[in-house]
C-alpha angles and dihedrals in degrees: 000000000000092000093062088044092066093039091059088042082055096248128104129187119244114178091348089298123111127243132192103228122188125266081245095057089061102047094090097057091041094059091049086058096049097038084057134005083019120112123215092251089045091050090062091036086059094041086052095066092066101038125086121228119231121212108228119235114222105188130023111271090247085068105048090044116029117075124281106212093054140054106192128132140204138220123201120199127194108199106190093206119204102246100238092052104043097096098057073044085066098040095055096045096055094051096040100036104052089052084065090047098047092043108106082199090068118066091215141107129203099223094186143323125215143170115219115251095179126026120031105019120232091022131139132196133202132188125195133170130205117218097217104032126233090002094056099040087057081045096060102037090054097041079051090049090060091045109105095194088046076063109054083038095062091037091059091038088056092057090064103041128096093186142341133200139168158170149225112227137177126211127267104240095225099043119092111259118238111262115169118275135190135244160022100327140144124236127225124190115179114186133195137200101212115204101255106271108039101079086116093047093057098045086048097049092040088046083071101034101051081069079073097050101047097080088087108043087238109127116093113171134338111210130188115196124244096174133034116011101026126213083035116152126184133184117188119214127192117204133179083224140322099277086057089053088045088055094042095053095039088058102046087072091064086061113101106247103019091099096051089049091050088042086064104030097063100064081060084070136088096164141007140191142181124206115185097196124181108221119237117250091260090052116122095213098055 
């Protein structure tokens, strides 16, 4: 008996010694029992030893993470520039950009637009949100369709680019919501490709870290992606420089609790990257 009793635990004695077996090893003895002395409720008790539970989601991730009173979304674009061109990029942006955000016609807003200092070279960044969601993002694509000027606009852009992504994100509930700022200041976007199913994870564990992060008035905007790159998460800083951001992250360690967040949260994360990005002179966050 209590010999069975350590087989169906996954251990067996040898020499009066345990050791652990695999669930494999013991197959064979587990379907003689149920194939015999085992009763039908017993059966499902001893599968249940090898097979691993799921927790059922009731609702989609967006839902139970992005924010609830309000239905914008955002879209992030990545513009690798030629070199040589990026500074006629910039000069066209900043007279054609600012026209879509101004424009009362257009439920969009532009949020901020960067190049990357540090990280991939020649790079710009813009970030727009649509007040409505999914309606007022096909609004606005098909009111931009019918510009002219959108046109020559796109048709001149094209010409300096080497290559252009982006991705549609909601916002994190418990982060702060960009809202313009003055400046100088420096950008940071940190972004992190999350191993697929551990979206809530993150948001739980974050829920309870960005506390750490509010003393400085540095944190701008924290985004998950719902289109594009999937399991994206970014987070958006504002420094006075970088040997501001330097003091502010050193000092959050000295904070009771930050150690034991980070200590969970990076398992969540397959890749990681920091931009520190310096905003144009149209740009809303500045």
């Amino acid at each position: 008996m209590a010999a069975r009793v350590l087989r169906a635990r996954g251990a067996v004695s040898v020499g009066g010694l345990l050791q652990r077996v695999s669930p494999c090893s013991l197959l064979p003895g587990l379907r003689g029992l149920t194939s015999s002395s085992v009763r039908p409720g017993e059966d499902s008790w001893l599968k249940s030893l090898f097979v691993r539970k799921v927790d059922p989601r009731k609702d989609a991730h967006s839902n139970l993470l992005a924010k609830k009173e309000t239905s914008s979304l955002y879209k992030l674009q990545f513009h690798n520039v030629k070199p040589e061109y990026l500074e006629a990029y910039n000069k066209i942006c900043q007279e054609v950009l600012p026209k879509i955000h101004e424009d009362k016609h257009y439920p969009c807003t532009l949020v901020g637009t960067w190049n990357t200092w540090y990280g991939e070279q020649d790079q710009a960044v813009h970030l727009w949100r649509y007040e409505g969601g999914y309606p007022a993002l096909t609004e606005v694509m098909n009111k931009l369709r019918e510009s002219q000027e959108f046109a020559e606009f796109r048709k001149a852009r094209s010409d300096m680019l080497l290559s252009r992504k982006n991705q549609l994100l909601l916002e994190f509930s418990f982060w702060n919501e960009p809202v313009p700022r003055s400046g100088p200041n420096i950008y940071e976007l940190r972004s992190y490709q999350l191993r697929p199913g551990t979206m809530i994870e993150w948001g739980n564990y974050w829920a309870r870290a960005i506390r750490f992060r509010q003393d400085g008035n540095e944190a701008v905007g924290g985004f998950f992606s719902q289109i594009g790159q999937l399991y994206m998460v970014h987070h958006l800083w504002a420094y006075k420089d970088l040997q501001t951001r330097e003091d502010i992250r050193n000092g959050v360690w000295h904070k009771h609790g930050w150690e034991e967040l980070v200590y969970y949260t990076v398992p969540l994360i397959q890749e990681m990257e920091s931009r520190i990005m310096i905003p144009l002179k149209t740009s809303p966050l500045q």
